[in-house]
N, C-alpha and C positions, 0 to 999 in steps of 0.2 A: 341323517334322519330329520326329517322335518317336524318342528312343533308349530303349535298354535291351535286354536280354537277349529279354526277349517279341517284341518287336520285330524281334530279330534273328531268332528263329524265324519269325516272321509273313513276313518277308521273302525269306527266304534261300534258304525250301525250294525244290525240286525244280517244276516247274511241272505236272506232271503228277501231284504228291503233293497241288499247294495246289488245281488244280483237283479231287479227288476228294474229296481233304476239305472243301471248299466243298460239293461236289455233296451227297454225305453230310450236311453240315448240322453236322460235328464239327470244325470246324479250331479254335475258340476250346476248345473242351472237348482236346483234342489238346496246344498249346498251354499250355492251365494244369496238363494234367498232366505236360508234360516238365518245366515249369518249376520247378511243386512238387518233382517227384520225383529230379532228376537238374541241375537247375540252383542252386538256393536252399537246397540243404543245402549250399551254401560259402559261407566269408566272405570268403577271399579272393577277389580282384576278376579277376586272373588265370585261377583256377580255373573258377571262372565263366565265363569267356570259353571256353577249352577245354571243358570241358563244352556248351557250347552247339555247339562248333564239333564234337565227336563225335557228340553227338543229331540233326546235319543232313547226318550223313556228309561235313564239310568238314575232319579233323581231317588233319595229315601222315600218323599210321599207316594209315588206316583212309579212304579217299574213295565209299564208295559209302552211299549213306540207305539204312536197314532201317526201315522203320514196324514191325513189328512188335518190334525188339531198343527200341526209343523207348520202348515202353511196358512200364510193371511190372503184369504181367496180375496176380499173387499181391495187390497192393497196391489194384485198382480194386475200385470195387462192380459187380455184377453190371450193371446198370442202364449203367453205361458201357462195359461190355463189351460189352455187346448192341448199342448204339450204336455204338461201334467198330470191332467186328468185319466188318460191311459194306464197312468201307472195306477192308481188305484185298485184296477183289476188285478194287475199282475201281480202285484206286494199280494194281494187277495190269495191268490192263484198258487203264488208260490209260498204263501208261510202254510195254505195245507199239503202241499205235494214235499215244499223242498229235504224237508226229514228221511222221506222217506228216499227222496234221490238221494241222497247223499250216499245214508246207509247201503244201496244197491252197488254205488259206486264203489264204498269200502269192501265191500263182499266180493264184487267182478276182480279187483285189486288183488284180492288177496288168494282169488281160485285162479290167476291170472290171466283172464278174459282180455282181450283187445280193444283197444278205445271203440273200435267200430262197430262191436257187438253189444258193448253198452249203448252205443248211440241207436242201434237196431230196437234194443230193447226198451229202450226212452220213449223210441218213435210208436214202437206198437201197446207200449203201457201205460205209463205215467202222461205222457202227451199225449193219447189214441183222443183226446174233448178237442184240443189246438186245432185250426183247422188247417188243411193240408201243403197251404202254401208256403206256412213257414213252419210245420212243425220239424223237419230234417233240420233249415235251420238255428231252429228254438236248440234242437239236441244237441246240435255242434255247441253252439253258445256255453248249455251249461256245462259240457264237456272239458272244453277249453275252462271253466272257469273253476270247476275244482279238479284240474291239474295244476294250478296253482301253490 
């Protein structure tokens, strides 16, 4: 098992944050920028720890994730901004749907429904706003990712 700080980012976030950043195609690019920017300017070992525990919204003051306060927009290149910035929506997108996909999932599971009728049913409910190019493959996506 892997430790360290990265690590703890990779793991810890929100599931709705790691699913959109997956979807987006940014969570290692996400990742190496909190890490650089907000983790690895301390030496101490503590600090560190706390710093990470704020940039995941796990901190005592402070318990909610902001993806956007994570990142130092002043500090990126345009080029990861642009990357980036996509995800906004989606982290958006999915901290309101994904409770409820989940629960669907648990329920299909357990009356035992077929991957492919939950993904029917993704496609004509929870996704019916996505527009149509990728919402089959939005549903695969979450599909595969809570069969995890």
């Amino acid at each position: 098992m892997k430790t360290g700080y990265k690590e703890m980012l990779r793991n810890r976030l929100p599931d709705y944050v790691d699913l959109a950043l997956k979807w987006c195609k940014v969570k290692e690019l996400w990742i190496n920028h909190v890490y650089d920017s907000q983790i690895n300017i301390y030496a101490d070992k503590q600090e560190r720890y706390n710093a990470t525990r704020i940039a995941l919204g796990l901190s005592s003051k402070e318990r909610i994730f902001k993806f956007e306060d994570s990142i130092d927009w002043v500090w990126i290149s345009e080029e990861e901004k642009e990357r980036l910035k996509p995800a906004i929506g989606w982290i958006n997108f999915f901290k309101a749907i994904f409770p409820y996909i989940e629960n669907k999932w648990k329920v299909n599971l357990s009356l035992g429904k077929t991957e492919q009728e939950f993904i029917d049913e993704l496609s004509s409910g929870y996704l019916k706003t996505v527009n149509d190019s990728v919402k089959n493959k939005l549903a695969v996506f979450i599909t595969n990712y809570l069969k995890k």
